[in-house]
N, C-alpha and C positions, 0 to 999 in steps of 0.2 A: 597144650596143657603145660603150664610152667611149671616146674620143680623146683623148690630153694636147692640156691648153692648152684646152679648150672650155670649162670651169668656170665663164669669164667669163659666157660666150655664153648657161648654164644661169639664172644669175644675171641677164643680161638681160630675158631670158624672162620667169622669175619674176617680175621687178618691171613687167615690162609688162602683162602678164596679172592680175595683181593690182590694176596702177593703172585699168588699163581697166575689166574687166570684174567688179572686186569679186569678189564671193562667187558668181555665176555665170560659170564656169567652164566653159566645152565647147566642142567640135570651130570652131564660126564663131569663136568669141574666141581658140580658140589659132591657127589659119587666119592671123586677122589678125597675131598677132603676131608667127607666123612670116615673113609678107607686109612687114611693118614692118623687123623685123630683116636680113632678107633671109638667112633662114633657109631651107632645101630642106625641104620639109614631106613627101616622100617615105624623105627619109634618115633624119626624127623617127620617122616610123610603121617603117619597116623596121627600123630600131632597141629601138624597141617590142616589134613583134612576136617579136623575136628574145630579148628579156631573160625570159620564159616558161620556165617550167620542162616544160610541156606544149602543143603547139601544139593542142591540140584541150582541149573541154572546162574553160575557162580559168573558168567558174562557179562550180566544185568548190573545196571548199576545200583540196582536197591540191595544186591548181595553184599554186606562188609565184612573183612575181616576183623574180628575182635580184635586180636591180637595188637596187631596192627592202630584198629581205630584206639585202643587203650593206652597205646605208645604215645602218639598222636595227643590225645588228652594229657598225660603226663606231662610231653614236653611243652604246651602251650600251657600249663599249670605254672608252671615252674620259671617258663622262661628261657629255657638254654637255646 
């Protein structure tokens, strides 16, 4: 679930998580960076959980991520 005004906060993230933990990426490195930022690491997952097109069965390939597939749209909208 997006928020206005958090964009920054995504962009944070991204560059801490990148700077840190390079090209290993998982739950202890994003932890910290949520810990760092002083990000709610409840409000990430619960977030998460909800951008699912299927709360069950999320292995499957008919399951998408919204979030995700709406980025996806954007940036073939657009072009970048």
């Amino acid at each position: 679930m997006k928020r206005r005004g958090t964009e920054k906060l995504w962009w944070d993230y991204i560059a801490r998580v990148h700077g840190e933990c390079r090209s290993i990426i998982n739950e202890d490195c994003s932890k910290r960076a949520h810990k760092h930022l002083k990000l709610n690491w409840q409000t990430t997952i619960d977030c998460y959980e909800a951008s699912f097109s299927s709360q069950t069965n999320r292995e499957r390939e008919t399951v998408k991520n919204q979030m995700i597939e709406n980025e996806i749209a954007l940036w073939l909208d657009i072009g970048a």
